[in-house]
NUKE-190870 format. One record per residue (C-alpha): residue number from 1; x, y, z. Coordinates in steps of 0.02 Angstrom, whole numbers, plus 32768, in hexadecimal, padded with zeros to 4 digits. Layout:
<miros>
nr px py pz
NUM X Y Z
...
</miros>
This chain:
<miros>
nr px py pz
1 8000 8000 8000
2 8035 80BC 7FD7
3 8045 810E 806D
4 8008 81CB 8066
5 8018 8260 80C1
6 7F46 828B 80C5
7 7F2C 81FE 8126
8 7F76 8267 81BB
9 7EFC 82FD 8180
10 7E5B 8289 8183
11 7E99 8254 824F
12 7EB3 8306 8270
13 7DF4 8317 822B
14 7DC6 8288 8292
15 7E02 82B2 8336
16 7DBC 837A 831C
17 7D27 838A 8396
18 7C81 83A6 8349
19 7CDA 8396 8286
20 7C73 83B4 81D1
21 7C43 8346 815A
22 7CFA 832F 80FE
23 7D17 834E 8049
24 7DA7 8310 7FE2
25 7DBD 8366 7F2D
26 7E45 8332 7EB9
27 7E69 82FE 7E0C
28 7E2A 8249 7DD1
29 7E97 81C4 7DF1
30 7EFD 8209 7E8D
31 7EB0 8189 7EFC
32 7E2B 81D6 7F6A
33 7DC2 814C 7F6D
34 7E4B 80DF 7FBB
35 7E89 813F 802F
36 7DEB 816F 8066
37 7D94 80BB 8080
38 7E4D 8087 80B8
39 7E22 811A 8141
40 7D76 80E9 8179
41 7D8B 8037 816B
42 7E2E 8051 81FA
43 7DE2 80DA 8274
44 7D15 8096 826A
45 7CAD 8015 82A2
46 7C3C 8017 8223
47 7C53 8054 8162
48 7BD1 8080 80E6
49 7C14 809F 802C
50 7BA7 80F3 7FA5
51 7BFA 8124 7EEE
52 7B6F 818A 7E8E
53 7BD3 8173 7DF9
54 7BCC 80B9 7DE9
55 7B2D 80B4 7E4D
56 7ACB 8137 7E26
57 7A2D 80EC 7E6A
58 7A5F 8139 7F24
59 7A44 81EC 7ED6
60 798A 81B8 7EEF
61 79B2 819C 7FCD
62 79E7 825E 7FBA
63 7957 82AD 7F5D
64 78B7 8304 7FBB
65 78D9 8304 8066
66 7998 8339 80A3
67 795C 82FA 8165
68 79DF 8294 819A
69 797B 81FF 81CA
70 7925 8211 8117
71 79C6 81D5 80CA
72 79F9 8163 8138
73 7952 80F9 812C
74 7952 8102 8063
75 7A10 80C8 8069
76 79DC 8042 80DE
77 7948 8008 8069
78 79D8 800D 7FCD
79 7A70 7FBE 803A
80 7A24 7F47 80BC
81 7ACB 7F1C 80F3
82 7AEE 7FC9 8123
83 7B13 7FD1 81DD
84 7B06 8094 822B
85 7B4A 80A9 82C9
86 7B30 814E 8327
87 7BE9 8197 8346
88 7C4C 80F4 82EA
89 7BF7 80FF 8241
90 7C57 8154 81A4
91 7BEC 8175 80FE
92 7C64 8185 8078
93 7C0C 81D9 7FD5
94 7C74 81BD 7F28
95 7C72 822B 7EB0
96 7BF6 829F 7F06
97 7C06 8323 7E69
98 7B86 8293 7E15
99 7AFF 82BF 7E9F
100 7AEF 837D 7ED7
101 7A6A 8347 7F54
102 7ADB 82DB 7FAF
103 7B5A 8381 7FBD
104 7AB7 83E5 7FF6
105 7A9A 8368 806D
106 7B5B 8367 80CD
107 7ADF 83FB 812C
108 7A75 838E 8169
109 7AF9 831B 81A6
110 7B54 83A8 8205
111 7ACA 83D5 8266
112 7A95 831C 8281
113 7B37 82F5 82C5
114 7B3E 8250 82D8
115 7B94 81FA 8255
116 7C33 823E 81F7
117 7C20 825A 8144
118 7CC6 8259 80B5
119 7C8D 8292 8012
120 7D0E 828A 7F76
121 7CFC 82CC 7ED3
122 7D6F 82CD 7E3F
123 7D18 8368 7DDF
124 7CCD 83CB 7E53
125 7D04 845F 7DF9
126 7CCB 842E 7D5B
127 7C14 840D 7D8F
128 7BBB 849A 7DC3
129 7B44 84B2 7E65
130 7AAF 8526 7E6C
131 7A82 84E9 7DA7
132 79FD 847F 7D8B
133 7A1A 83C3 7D78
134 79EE 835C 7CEA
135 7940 831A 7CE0
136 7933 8259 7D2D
137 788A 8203 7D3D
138 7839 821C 7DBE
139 78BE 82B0 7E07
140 787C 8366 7E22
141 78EC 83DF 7DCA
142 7937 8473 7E53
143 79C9 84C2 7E7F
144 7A50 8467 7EF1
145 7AC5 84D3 7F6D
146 7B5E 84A7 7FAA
147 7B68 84B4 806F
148 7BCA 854D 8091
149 7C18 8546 8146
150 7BDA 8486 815D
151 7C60 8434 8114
152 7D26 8416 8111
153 7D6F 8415 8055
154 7E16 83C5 8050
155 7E72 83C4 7F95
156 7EC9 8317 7F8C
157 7F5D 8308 7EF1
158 7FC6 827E 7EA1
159 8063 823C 7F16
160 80E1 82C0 7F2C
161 8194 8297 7F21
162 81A4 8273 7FD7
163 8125 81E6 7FCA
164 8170 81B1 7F3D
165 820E 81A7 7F82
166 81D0 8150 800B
167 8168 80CD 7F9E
168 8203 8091 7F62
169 8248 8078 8006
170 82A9 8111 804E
171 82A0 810A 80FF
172 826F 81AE 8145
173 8330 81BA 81A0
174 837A 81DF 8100
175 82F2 825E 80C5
176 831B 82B5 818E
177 83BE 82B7 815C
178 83A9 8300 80BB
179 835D 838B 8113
180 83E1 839D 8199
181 845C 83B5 80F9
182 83E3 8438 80B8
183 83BD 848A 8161
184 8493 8486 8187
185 84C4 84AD 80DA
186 8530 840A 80E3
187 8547 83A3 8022
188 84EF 830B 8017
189 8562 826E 8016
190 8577 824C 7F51
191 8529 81B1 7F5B
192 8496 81E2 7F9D
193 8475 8276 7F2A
194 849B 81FD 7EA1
195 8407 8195 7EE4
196 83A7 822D 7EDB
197 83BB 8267 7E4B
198 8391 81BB 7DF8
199 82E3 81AF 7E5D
200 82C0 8262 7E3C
201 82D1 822A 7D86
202 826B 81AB 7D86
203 81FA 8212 7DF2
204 81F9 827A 7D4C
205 81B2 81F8 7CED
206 8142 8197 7D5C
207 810C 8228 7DAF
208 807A 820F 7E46
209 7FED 81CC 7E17
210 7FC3 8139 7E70
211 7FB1 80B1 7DD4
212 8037 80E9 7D8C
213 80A7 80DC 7E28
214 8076 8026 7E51
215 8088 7FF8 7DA1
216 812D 803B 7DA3
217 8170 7FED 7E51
218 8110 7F3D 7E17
219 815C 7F3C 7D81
220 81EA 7FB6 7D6D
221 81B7 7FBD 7CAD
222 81B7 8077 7C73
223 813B 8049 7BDD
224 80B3 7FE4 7C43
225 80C2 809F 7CB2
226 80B1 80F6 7C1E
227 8020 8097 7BE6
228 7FB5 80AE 7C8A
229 7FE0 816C 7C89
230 7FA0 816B 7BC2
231 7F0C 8121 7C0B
232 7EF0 818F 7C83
233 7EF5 8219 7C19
234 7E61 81D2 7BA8
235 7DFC 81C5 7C4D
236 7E12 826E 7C5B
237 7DE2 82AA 7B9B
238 7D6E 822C 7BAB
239 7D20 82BA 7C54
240 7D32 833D 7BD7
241 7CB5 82E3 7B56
242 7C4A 82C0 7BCB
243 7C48 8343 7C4A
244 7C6F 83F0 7BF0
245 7BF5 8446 7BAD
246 7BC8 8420 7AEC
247 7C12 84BF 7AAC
248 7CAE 84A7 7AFA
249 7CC6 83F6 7AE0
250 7D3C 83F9 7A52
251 7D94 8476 7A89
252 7DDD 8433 7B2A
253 7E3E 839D 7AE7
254 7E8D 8419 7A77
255 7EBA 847F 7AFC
256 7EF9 840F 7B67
257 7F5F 83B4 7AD3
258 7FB4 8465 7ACE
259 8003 8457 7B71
260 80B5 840C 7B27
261 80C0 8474 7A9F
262 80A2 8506 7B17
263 8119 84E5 7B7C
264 81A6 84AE 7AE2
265 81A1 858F 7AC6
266 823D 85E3 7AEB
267 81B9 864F 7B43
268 8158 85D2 7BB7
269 80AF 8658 7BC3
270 801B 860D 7B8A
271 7FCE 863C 7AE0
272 7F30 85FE 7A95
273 7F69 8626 79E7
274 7FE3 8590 7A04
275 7F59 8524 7A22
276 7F2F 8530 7970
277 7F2F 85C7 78DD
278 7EB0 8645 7907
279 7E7C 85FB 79C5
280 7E44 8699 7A30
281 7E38 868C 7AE7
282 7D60 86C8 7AD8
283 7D63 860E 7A91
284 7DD8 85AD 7AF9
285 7DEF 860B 7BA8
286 7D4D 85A9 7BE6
287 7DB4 84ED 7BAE
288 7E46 8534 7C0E
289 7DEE 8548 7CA2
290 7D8C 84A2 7C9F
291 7E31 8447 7CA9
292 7E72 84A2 7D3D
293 7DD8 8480 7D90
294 7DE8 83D4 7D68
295 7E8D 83DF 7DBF
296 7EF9 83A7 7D28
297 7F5E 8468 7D05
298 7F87 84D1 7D73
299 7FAC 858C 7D46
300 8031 85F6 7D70
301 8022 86A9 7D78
302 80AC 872E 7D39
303 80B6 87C6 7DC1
304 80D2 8869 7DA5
305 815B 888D 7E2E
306 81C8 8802 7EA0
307 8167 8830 7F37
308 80F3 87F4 7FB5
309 805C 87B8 7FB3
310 8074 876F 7F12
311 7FB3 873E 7EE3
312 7F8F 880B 7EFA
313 8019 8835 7E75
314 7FFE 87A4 7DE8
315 7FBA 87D6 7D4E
316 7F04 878F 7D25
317 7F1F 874C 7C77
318 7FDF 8729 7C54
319 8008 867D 7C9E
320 8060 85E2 7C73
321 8003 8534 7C8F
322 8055 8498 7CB6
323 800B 83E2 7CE0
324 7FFA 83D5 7DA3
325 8052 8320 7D90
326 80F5 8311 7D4C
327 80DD 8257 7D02
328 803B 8294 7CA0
329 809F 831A 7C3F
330 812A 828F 7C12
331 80AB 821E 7BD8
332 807C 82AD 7B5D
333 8126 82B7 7B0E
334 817B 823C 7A98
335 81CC 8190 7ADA
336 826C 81CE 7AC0
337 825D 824D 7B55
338 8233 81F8 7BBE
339 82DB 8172 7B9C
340 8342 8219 7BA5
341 82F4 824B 7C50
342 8317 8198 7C9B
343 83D5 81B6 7C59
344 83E9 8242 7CAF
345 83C1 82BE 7C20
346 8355 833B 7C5C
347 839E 83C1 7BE5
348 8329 83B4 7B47
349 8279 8417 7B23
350 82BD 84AA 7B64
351 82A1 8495 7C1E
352 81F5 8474 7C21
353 820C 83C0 7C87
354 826C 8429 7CFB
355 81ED 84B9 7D13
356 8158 843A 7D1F
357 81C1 83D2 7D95
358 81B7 8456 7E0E
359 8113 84AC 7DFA
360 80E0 83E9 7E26
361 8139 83F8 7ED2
362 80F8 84A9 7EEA
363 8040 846E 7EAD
364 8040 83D5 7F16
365 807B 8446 7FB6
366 7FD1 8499 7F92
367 8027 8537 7F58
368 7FE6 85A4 7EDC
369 805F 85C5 7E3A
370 80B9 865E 7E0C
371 814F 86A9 7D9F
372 81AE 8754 7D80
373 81B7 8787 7CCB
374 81DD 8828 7C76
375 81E1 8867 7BC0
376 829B 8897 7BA8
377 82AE 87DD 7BE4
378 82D1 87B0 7C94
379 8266 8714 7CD3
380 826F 86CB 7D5F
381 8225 860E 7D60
382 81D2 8616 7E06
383 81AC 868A 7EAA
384 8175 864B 7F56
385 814C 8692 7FF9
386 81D9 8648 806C
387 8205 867C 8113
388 81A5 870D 8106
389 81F6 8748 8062
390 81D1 874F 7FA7
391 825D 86D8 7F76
392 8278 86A6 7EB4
393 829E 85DE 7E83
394 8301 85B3 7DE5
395 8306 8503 7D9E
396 83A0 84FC 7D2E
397 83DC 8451 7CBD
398 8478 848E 7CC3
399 84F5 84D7 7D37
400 8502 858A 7CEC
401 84D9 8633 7D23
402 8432 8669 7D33
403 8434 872A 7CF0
404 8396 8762 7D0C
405 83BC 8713 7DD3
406 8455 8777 7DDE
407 83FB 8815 7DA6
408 8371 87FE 7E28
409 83F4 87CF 7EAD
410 8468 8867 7E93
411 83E2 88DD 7E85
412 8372 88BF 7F3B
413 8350 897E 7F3E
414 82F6 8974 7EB0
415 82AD 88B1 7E9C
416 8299 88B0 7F6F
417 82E5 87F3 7F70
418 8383 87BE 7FD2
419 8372 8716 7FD0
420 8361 868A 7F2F
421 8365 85E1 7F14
422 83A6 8586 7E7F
423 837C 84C3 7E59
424 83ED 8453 7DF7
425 844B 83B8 7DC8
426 84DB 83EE 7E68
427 84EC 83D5 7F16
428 84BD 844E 7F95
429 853B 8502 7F85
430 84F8 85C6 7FC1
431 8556 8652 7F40
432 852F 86E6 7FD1
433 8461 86F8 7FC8
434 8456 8659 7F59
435 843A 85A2 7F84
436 844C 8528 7F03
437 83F7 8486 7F20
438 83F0 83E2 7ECE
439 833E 83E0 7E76
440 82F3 8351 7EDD
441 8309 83B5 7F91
442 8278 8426 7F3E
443 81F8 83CC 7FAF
444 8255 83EA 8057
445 8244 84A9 804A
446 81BD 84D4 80B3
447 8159 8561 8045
448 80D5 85C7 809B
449 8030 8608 8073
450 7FA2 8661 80D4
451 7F50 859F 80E4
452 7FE2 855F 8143
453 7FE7 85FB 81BC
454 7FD2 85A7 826F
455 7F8F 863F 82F7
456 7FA8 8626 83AB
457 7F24 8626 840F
458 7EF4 86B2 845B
459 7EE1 86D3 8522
460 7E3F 8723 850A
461 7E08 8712 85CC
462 7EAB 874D 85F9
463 7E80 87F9 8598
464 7DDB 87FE 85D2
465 7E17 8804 8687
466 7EA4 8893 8672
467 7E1D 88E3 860F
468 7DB0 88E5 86AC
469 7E23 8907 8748
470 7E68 899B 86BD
471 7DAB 89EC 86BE
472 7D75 89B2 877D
473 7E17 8A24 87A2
474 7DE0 8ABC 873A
475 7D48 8AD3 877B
</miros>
């Protein structure tokens, strides 16, 4: 079994006193259904399974009446071997985008209270709530609302390259004291970083979705991975026939067919005239947008100045996309890539694999994506908030100097960053406010954002009291 990190996130949920219903969004195929029966099946006495996709009879146990004990008696009537215990019963609904009532009905189960509830969905972006449904016999046409303020949303990815590194059996002592290196600025003993560098490779090519991973560590054949990854990607054209909206159909698979040859520019901004001749963003803007909701791109916003907060300065409609897992966007290319990447040979198609290589670890750290670029031609590949700063990330092949780095760095009066950090095929080095870092250690930086803020509590009573003696005094 694949060990994952959200399985400490759904015990956290658990153990939280008086916890919501539990959603879990992600793309298809990143192994939320698993994980969560996997879950329930290890912290509950009783389990009760519903997937309105392949059994979309249960919509009916959700329709009319949202009362808790409603559902729970049609459920019965469908599932006689459905056990609910008050307070050691978890209802798990798949695929909860195919039944809007059920996600109008997490409400119910809130204020109910007894049982938990973990919902997962694979396009719940793509399938709009508050729009009416399509017409079923015997189903009365509404509107469905999702339950502001009674539920927890949790986004789930692919396998990042910690859990791939320890799916093929890196003990977590090595991965401490790969972080001890980083945190002392020590090298990493050569044959260790050479062990690195050749499961960050194949990280590169396997990349983290789940049937892909155990296809790869079963059978260690690079074109049985490649051929569940090609599959996976029809699933997912497969959504956009039968999910989009008519209009649009066509014009998704085109867009997302782009991606490569987006990325192959000298200038990495995306363009809808290189989807085809003539393509205009009035026609294709909508397609892009489906497939980041689906969770298969992710965007990443130029900025008008290196500075803090980065979402207020990035510019609405000048982004680059990449796929949000590495292995998908290798299964895109030609065969001959991918044998290049496993040699080593990361140097071809201009540094795309490298750029995409680390808005994956950035993506699957939950961070949102953005880059520096100016006309006259400095670029910088990526900027994060760390340690409080606005800090730029390069991802070089090679071991040369990056200009548009030294112009930022030797100019902080005017860019307002002192500190960089530059990823590569070398050992870990500093050059005064530089770090250089061996590409893999990307997922040991701890990046920050305003979700992973923790606030101490406050001492409220404590204020309350000075607050008192202060005005018993004055009077």
């Amino acid at each position: 079994m694949l060990r994952r990190k959200i399985e400490d996130r759904l015990l956290e949920w658990k153990q939280m006193p008086n916890h919501k219903p539990l959603v879990i969004k992600g793309i298809r195929q990143c192994g939320k259904t698993f994980i969560v029966q996997y879950f329930a099946n290890k912290h509950y006495k009783s389990v009760v399974y519903v997937n309105f996709a392949l059994q979309p009879e249960k919509k009916d146990a959700f329709v009319g009446s949202k009362e808790v004990d409603s559902i729970l008696m049609s459920l019965s009537a469908m599932m006689p071997e459905a056990e609910f215990i008050p307070n050691n019963t978890c209802l798990i609904l798949d695929e909860i985008q195919e039944c809007p009532d059920a996600r109008t009905a997490l409400k119910s189960f809130k204020m109910d209270g007894r049982f938990d509830v973990i919902a997962t969905g694979s396009l719940l972006g793509v399938k709009g709530y508050g729009e009416k449904q399509k017409e079923e016999p015997g189903r009365q046409l509404g509107k469905n609302s999702i339950p502001v303020g009674y539920e927890t949303i949790i986004e789930m990815y692919p396998l990042d390259f910690e859990e791939f590194l320890w799916a093929n059996g890196i003990r977590p002592e090595l991965i401490e004291m790969l972080g001890e290196c980083l945190r002392e600025g020590k090298s990493i003993p050569e044959g260790i970083h050479q062990t690195m560098m050749r499961l960050l490779n194949r990280y590169v090519v396997v990349g983290g979705l789940p049937d892909a991973v155990n296809t790869f560590l079963k059978t260690k054949h690079i074109g049985k991975v490649t051929e569940v990854l090609r599959s996976i990607i029809s699933e997912y054209e497969d959504d956009m026939v039968k999910y989009a909206k008519d209009e649009d159909k066509p014009f998704i698979r085109e867009c997302f067919e782009s991606i490569p040859k987006q990325l192959a520019k000298e200038n990495k901004k995306f363009q809808y005239v290189t989807i085809k001749k003539g393509a205009r963003a009035s026609r294709y803007a909508g397609c892009l947008q489906w497939l980041e909701d689906a969770g298969i791109i992710a965007r990443c916003y130029n900025t008008t100045i290196t500075e803090l907060p980065l979402g207020g300065n990035a510019i609405e409609d000048c982004f680059k996309v990449y796929v949000t897992d590495i292995g998908l966007l290798l299964a895109m290319l030609d065969e001959g890539t991918r044998a290049d990447v496993l040699g080593g040979n990361l140097l071809g198609y201009k540094g795309a694999i490298f750029e995409n290589l680390m808005a994956d670890f950035l993506k699957k750290k939950g961070m949102k994506l953005y880059y520096f670029h100016k006309e006259f031609g400095l670029e910088l590949d990526f900027l994060v908030r760390y340690h409080g700063e606005c800090v730029p990330l390069e991802v070089k092949a090679r071991s040369g100097k990056a200009k548009s780095l030294s112009t930022v760095l030797k100019n902080p009066e005017h860019y307002h960053v002192t500190h960089a950090v530059k990823f590569g095929n070398y050992n870990i080095g500093r050059e005064g406010a530089l770090l250089t870092l061996p590409l893999y250690m990307g997922f040991l930086l701890d990046f920050e954002s305003d979700e992973n803020v923790q606030l101490e509590d406050l001492d409220i009573e404590e204020a309350n009291r000075i607050a008192a003696e202060f005005l018993q005094g004055s009077e």
